[in-house]
N, C-alpha and C positions, 0 to 999 in steps of 0.2 A: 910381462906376466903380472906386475903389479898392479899394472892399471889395469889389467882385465879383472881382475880380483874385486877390486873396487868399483869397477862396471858391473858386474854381475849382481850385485847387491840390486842392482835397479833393471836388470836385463828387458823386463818387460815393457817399462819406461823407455828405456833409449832406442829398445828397436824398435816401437811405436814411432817415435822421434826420427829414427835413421828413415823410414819407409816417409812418413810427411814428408822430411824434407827432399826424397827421389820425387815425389808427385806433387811438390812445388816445383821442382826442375825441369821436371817431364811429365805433367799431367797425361800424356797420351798412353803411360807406364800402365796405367790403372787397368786399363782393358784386359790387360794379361793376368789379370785375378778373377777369374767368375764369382767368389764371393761378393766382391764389391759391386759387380752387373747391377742394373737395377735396385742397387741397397738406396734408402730415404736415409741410413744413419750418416751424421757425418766423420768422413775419415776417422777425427780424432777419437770418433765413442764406437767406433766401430771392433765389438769384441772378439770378431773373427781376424780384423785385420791385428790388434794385437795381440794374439795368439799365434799367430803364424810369423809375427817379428818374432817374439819371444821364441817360439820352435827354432828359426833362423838363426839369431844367436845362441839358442845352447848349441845347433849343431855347427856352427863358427869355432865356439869354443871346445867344445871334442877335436874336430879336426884338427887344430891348430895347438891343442895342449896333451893331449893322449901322446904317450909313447906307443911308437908302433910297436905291435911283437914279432918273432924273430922265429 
């Protein structure tokens, strides 16, 4: 819980970062996004794709820190 604490300070950052480094791995990953179809931005300036990390991890984080209710 700590270190998400101190991740989330940069959440938009590092999930930018997590998604690069899936489509350094698996360039072939990228298809499965239709924002990136045909985009000329690249990856890293691309403000749909970090938007959609950032969404990914806050909802990372809900899931994994929310107490369920009862």
């Amino acid at each position: 819980m700590k270190s998400w604490n101190s991740m989330k300070k940069n959440v938009g950052e590092l999930g930018l970062k997590f998604f690069l480094k899936i489509f350094e791995i698996a360039p072939s990953y990228q298809k499965w996004f239709s924002f990136l179809k045909n985009s000329k931005v690249p990856l890293e300036k691309n403000p749909k794709l970090k938007s959609h990390a950032m969404a990914i991890f806050v909802m990372v984080e809900y899931v994994n820190f929310e107490k369920p209710t009862k």
